[in-house]
LUMKOL-89586 format. One record per residue: residue in three letters; x, y, z of N, C-alpha, C in turn. Coordinates in steps of 0.001 Angstrom, whole numbers, padded with zeros to 6 digits, always signed. Each point is the difference from the previous one (the first is absolute). Layout:
ALAXYZXYZXYZ
...
END
This chain:
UNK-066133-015323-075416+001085+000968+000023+000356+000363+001439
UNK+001022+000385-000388+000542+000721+001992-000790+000471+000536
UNK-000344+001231-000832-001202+001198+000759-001191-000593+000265
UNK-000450-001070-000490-001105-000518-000049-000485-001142+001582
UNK+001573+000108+000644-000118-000917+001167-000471+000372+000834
UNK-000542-000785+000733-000799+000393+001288+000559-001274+001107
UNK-000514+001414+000990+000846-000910+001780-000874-000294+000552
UNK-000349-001263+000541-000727-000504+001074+000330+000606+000927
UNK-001551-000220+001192+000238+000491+001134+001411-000714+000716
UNK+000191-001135-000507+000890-000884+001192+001537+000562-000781
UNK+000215+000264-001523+001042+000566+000142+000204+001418+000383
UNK-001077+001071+000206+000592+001328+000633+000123-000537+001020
UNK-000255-000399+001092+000552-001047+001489+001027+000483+000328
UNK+000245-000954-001102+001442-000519+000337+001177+000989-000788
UNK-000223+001348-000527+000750+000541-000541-000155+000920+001226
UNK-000968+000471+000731+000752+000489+001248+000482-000354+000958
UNK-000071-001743-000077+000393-000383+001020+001972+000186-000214
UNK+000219+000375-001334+001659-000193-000242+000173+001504+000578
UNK-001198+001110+000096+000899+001051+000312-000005+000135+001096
UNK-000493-000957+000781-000179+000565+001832+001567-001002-000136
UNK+000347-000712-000449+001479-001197+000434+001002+000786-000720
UNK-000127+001228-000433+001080+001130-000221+000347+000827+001206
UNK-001025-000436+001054+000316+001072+001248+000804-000637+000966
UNK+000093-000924+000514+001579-000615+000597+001127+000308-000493
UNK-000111-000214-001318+001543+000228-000682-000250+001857+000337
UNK-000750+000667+000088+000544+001228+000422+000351+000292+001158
UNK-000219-000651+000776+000553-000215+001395+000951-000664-000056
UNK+000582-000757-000367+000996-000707-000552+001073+001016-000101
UNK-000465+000697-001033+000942+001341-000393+000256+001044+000723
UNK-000926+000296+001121+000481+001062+000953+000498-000563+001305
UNK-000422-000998-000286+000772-000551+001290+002091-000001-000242
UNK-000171-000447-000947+001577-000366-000976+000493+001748+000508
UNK-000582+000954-000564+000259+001320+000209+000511+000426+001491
UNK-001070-000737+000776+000124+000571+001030+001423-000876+000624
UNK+000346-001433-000395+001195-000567+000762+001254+001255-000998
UNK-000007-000057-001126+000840+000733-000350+000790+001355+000918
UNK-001281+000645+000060+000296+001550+000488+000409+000018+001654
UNK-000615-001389+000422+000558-000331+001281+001761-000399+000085
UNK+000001-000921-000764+001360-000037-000266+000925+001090-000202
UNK-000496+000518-000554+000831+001592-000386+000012+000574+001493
UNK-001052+000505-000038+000371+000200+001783+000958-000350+001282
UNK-000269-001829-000052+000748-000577+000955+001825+000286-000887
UNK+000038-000268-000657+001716+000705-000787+000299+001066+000265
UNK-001349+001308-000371+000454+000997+000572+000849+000267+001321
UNK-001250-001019+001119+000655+000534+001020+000985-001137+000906
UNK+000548-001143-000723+001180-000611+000253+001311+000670-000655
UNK+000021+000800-001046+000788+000954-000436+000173+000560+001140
UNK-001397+000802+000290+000580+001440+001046+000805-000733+001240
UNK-000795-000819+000505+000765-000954+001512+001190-000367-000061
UNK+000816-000728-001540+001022-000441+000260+001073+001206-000589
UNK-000728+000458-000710+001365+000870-000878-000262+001391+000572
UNK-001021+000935-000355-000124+001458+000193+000170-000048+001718
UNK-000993-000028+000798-000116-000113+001179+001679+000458+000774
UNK+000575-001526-000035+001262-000162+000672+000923+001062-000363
UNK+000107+000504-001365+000609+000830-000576-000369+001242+000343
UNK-000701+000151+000590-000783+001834-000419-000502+000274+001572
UNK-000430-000861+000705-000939+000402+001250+001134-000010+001318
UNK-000239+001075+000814+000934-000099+000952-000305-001594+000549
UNK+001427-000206+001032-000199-001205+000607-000344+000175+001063
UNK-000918-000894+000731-000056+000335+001710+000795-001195+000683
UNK+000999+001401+000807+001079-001080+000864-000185+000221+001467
UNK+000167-000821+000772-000075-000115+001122+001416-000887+000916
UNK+000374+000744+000879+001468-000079+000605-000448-000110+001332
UNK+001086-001459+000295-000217-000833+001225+001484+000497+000529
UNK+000225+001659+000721+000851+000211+000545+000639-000368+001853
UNK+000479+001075+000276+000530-000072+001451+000078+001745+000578
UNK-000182+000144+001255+000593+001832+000595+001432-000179-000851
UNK-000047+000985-000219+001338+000808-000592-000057-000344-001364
UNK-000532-000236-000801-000066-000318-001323-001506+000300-000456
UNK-000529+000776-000801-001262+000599+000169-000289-000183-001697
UNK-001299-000296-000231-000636-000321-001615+001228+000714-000897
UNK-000362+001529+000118+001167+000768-001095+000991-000272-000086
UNK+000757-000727+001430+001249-000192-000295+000251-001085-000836
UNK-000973-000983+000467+000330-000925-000904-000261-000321-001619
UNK-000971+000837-000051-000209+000176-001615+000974+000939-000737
UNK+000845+000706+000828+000989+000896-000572+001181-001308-000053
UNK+000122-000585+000820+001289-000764-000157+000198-001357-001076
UNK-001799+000191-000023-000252-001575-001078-000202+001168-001165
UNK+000260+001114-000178-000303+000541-001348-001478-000097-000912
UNK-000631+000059+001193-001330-000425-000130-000861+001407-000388
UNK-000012+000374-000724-001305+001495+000197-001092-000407+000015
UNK-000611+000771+000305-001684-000136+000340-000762+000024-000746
UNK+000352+000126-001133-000725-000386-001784+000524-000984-000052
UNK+001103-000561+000209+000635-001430-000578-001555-000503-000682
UNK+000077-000862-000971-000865-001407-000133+001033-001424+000130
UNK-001286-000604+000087+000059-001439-000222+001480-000588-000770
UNK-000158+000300-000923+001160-000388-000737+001334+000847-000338
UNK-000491+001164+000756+001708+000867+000422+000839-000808+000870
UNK-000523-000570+000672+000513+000153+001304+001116-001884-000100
UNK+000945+000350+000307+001083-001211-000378+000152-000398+001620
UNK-000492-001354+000041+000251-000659+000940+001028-000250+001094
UNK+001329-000423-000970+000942-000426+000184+000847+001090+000335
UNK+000065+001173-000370+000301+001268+000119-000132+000483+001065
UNK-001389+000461+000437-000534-000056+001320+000436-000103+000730
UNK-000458-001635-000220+000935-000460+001583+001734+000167+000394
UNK+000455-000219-001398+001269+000176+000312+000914+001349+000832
UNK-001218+001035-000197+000219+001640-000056-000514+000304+001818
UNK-001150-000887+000618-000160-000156+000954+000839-000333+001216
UNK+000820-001446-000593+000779-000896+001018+001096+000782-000023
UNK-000020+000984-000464+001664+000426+000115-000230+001333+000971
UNK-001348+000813+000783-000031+000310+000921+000705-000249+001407
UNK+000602+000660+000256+000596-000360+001496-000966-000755+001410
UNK-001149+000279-000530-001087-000224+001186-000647-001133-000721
UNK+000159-000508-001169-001139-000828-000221+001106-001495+000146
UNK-000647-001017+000254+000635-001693-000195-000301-000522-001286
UNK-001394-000065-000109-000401-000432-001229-000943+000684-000338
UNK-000352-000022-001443-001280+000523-000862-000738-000963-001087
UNK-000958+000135+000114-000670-000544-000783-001122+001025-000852
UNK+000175-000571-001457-000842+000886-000727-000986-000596-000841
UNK-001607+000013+000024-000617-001112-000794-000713+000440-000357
UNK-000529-000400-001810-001190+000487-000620-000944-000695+000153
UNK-001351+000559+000181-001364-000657-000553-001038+000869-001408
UNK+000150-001119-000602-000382+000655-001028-001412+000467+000210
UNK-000528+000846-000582+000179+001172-001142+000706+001239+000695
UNK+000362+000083+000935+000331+001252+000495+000576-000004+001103
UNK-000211-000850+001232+000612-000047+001086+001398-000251+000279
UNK+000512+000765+001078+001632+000276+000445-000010+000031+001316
UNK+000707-001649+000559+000196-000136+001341+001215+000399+000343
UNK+000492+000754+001118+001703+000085+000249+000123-000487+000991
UNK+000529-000721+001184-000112-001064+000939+001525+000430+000502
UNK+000709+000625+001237+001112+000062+000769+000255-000462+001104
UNK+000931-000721-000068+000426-000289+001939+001451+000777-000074
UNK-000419+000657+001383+000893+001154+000733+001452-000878+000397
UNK+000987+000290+000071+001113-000098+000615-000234-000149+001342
UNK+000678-000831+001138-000245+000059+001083+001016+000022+000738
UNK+000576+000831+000931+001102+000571+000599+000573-001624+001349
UNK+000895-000286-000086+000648-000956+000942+000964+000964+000655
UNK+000970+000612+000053+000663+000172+000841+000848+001772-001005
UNK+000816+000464+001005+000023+001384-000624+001277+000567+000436
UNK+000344+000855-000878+001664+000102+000217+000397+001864-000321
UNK+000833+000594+000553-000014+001316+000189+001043+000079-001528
UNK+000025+000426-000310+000879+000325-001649-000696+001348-000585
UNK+001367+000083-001323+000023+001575-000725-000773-000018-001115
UNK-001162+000876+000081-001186-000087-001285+000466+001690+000263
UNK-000326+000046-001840-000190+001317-000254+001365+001038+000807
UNK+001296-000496+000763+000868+000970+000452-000493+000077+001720
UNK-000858-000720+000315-000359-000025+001617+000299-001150+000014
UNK+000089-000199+001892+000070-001629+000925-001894+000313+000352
UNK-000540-000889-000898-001396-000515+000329-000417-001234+000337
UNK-001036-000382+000489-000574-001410+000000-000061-000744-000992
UNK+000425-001006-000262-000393-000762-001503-000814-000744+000197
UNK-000806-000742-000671-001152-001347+000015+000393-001008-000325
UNK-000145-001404+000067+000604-000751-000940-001415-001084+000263
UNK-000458-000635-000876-000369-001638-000451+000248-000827+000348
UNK-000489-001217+000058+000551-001436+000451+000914-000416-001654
UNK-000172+001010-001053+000985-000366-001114+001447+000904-000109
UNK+000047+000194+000995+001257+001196+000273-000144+001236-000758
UNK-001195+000445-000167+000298+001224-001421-000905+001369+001487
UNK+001203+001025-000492-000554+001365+000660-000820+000888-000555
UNK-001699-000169+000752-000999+000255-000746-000363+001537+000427
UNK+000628+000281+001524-000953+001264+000287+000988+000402+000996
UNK-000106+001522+000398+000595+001254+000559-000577+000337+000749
UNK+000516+000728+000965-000698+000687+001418-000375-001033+000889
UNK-000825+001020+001701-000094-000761+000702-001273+000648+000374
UNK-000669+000546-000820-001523-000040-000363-000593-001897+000468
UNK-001484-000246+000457-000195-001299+000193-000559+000022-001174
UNK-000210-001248-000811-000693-000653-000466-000863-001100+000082
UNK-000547-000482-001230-001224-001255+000548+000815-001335-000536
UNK+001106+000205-000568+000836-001282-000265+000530+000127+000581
UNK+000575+000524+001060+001058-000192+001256-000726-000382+001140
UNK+000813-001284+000247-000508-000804+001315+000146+000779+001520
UNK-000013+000047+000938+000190+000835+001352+001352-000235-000057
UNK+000308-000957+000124+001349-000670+000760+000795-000834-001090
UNK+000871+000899-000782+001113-001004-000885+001398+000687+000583
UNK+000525-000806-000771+001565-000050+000891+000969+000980-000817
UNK+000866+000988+001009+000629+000771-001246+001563-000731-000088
UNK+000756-000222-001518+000828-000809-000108+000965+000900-000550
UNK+001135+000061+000836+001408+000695-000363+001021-000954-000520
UNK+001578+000363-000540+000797-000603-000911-000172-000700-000927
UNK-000951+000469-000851-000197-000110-001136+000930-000039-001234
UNK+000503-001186-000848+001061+000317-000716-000424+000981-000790
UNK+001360+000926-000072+000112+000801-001063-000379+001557+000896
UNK+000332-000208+001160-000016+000968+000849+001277+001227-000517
UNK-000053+001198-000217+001180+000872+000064-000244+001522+000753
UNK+001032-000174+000874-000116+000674+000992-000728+000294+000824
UNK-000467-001454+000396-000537-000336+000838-001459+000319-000308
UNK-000106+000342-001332-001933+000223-000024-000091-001029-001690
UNK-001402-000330-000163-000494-000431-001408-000597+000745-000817
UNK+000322-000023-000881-000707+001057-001473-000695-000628-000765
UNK-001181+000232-000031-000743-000725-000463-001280+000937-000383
UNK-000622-000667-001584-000879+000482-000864-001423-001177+000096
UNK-001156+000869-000336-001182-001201+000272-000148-000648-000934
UNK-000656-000651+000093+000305-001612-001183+001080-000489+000453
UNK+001351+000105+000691+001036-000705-000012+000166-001468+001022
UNK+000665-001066-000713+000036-000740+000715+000860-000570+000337
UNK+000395-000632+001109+001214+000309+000740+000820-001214-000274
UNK+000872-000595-000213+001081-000927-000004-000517-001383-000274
UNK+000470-001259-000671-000983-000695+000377+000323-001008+000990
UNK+001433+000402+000308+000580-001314+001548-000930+000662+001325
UNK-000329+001081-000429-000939+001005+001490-001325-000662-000107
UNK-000628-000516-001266-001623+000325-000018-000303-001295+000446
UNK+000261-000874+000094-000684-001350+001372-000549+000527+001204
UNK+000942+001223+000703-000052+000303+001564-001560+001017+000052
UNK+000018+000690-001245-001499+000346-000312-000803-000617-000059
UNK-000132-001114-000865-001039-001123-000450-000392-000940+001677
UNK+001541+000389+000483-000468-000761+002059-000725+000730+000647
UNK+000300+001223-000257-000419+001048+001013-002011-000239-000221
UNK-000135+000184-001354-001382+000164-000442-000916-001161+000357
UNK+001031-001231+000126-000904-001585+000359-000009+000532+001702
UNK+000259+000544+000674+000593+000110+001364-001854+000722+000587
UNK+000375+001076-001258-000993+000720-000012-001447-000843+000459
UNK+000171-000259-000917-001336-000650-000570-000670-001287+001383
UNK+001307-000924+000417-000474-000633+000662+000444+000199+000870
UNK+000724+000609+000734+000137+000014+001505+000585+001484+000200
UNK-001230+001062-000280+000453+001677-000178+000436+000257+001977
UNK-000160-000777+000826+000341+001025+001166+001536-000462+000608
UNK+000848-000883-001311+001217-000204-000012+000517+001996-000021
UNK-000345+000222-001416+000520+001129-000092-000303+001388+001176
UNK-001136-000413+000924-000089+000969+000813+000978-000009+001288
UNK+000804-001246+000067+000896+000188+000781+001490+000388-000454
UNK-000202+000020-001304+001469+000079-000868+000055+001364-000969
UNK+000237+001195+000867+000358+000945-001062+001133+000577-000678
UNK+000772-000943-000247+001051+000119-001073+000572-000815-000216
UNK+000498-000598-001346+000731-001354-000958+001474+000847-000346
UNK+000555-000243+000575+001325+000301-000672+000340-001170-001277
UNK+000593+000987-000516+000809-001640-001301+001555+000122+000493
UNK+000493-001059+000699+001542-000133+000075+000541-000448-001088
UNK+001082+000287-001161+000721-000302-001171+000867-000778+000626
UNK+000364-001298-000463+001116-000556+000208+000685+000019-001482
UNK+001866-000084+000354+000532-000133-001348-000338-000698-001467
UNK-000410-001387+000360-000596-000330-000821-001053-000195-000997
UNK-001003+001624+000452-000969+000449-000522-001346-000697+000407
UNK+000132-000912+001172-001144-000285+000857-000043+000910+001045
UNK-001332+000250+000656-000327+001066+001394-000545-001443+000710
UNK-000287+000635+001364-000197-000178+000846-000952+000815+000808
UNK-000897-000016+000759-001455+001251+000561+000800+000204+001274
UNK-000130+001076-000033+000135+000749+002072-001227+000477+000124
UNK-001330-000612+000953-001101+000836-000029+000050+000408+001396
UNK-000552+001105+000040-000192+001229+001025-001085-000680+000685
UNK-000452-000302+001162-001161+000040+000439-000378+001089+000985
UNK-001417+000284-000351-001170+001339+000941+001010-000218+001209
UNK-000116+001078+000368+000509+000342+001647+000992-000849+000860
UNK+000961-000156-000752+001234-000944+000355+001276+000068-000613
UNK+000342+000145+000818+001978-000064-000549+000509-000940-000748
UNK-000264-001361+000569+000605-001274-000797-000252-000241-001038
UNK+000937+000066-001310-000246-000175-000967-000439-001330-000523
UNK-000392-000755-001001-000029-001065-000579+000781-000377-001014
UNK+000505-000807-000095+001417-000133-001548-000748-001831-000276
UNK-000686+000472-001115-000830-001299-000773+001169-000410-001447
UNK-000407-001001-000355+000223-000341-001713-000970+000815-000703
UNK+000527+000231-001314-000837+000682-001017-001094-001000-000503
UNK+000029-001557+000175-001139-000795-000232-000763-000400+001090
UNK-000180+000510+001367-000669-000173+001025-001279+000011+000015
UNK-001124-000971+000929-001395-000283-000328-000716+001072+001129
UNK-001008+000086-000072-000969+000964+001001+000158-000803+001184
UNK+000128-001077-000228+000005-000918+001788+001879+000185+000454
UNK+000585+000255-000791+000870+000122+000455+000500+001374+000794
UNK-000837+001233-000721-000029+001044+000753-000901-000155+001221
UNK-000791-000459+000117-000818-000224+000975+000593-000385+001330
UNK+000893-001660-000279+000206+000523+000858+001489-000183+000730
UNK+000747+000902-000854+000716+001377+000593-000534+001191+000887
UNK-001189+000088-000556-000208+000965+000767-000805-000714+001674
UNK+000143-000799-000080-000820-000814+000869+001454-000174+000777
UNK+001271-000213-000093+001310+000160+000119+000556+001254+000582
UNK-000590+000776-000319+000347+001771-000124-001068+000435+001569
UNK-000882-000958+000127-000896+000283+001168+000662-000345+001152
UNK+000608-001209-000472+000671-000630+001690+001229+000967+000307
UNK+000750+000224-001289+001542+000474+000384+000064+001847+000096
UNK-001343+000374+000136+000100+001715+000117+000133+000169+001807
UNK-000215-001006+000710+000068-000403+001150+000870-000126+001097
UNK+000987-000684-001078+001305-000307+000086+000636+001284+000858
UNK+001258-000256+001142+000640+001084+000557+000751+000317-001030
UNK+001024-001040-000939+001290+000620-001108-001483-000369-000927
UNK-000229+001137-001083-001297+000006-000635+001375+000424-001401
UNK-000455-000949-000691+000760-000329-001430-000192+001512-001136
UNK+001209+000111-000638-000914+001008-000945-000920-000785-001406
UNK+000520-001144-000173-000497-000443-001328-000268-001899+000267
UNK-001340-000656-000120-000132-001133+000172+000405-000355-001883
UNK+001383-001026-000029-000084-000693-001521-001082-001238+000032
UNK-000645+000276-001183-000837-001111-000035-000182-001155-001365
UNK+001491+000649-000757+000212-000831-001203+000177-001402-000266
UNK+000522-000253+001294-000186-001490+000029-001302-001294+000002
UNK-000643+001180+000531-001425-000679+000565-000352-000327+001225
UNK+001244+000559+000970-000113-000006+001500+000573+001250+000295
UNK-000296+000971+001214+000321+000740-000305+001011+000047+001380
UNK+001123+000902-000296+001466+000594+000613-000123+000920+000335
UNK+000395+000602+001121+000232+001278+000293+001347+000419-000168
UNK+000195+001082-000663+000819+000444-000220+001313+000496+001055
UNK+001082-000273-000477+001175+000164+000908+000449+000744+000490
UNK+000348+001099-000995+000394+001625-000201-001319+000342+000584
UNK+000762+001501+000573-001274+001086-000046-000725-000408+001153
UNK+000264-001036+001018-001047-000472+000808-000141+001059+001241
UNK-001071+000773+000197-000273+000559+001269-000439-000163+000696
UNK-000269+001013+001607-000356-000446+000467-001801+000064+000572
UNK-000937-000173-000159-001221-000102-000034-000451+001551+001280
UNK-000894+000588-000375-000893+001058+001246+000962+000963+000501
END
């Protein structure tokens, strides 16, 4: 009968040997537990990183400005508050809200995710400068190598070079002064003589230290012509409006021999590419 069976030593053995090979599989099982609850975890907190985080946590921004444009200002002008997050904050917006500063050229606005806010500006840089009506006064104006009038007064700044050239007859002159608002930019048959002035700058700046003033001569046909003033001298210069830095050069190298002169010219023309002394007007020297 059933009850009547009996176990060898060799089968109790082996009936504990089945319950010790139940203990892996319980490790088995907490191990399983433990990838589970890990998982849960790592979700948890790729949730928080990509979604809550960006949404909810202030952003930290950091602004690559210039003097005269200071953190607040620029987070006021990018509409930026100081809670902004991550994903408030519209890129394209930004920048667009930036570049339209009178002082700024360009902006750049860039995320790093989870939170970071770069703002990146280059300043306007002053070429040459013109007396006109801001605000109901005759003030200093600023202008760019892109013809646009960025800044007022005659306060110095750190974007103004020592020595730029100030440029009168400006189209669109009335009564004899210019009216002009910042951001504005000036004509576009005018804005080459800017874009010269600024290469002038750049590579051969002690042109302009002998030349402090560009006239624009209008001819009828809506081309000018330059009359430049040079430092400490009477004789004018009368250039083409497409003239090279060597060509001012040397005029003025021209302007050295003939200040000498007993009949001392009022104006050397140099449109041709050789230069004339002028007919009219000729006096007489000392």
């Amino acid at each position: 009968m059933l009850g009547d069976f009996v176990y060898t030593e060799e089968e109790v053995e082996e009936g504990q040997d089945v319950h010790r090979y139940d203990e892996p599989k319980k490790l088995e099982r907490a191990f399983k537990r433990f990838l589970v609850i890990a998982a849960l975890v790592v979700c948890v907190g790729l949730v928080w990183w990509f979604f809550i985080s960006p949404a909810m946590m202030p952003a930290s921004v950091s602004v690559s400005s210039f003097p005269g444009l200071d953190r607040a200002a620029v987070l006021r002008y990018a509409r930026i508050g100081e809670r902004a997050t991550y994903v408030s904050v519209n890129v394209a917006e930004a920048q667009a809200l930036l570049a339209r500063h009178p002082l700024v050229e360009s902006a750049r606005v860039v995320k790093n995710f989870p939170d970071r806010i770069s703002i990146y500006l280059e300043p306007r840089r002053a070429v040459a400068v013109t007396v006109a009506i801001v605000d109901g006064r005759m003030q200093p104006v600023y202008f760019d190598r892109h013809g646009v009038a960025f800044m007022v007064g005659s306060q110095p700044a750190a974007n103004v070079p020592q020595r730029i050239p100030v440029v009168s007859g400006l189209h669109g002159a009335q009564n004899g002064a210019l009216s002009f608002g910042l951001g504005e930019r000036l004509p576009e048959p005018i804005l080459p003589l800017f874009s010269f002035i600024g290469e002038i700058l750049d590579s051969e700046p002690s042109i302009w230290h002998a030349i402090s003033e560009v006239n624009v001569s209008w001819n009828d046909n809506g081309t000018f012509d330059l009359v430049l003033f040079p430092v400490n001298n009477s004789i004018r210069l009368r250039v083409s409006s497409d003239v090279t830095a060597d060509e001012i050069f040397y005029a003025l190298l021209m302007l050295d021999v003939v200040r000498d002169f007993e009949d001392v010219p009022d104006e050397i023309d140099w449109r041709s590419g050789i230069g004339v002394l002028a007919a009219e007007g000729v006096r007489r020297g000392g």
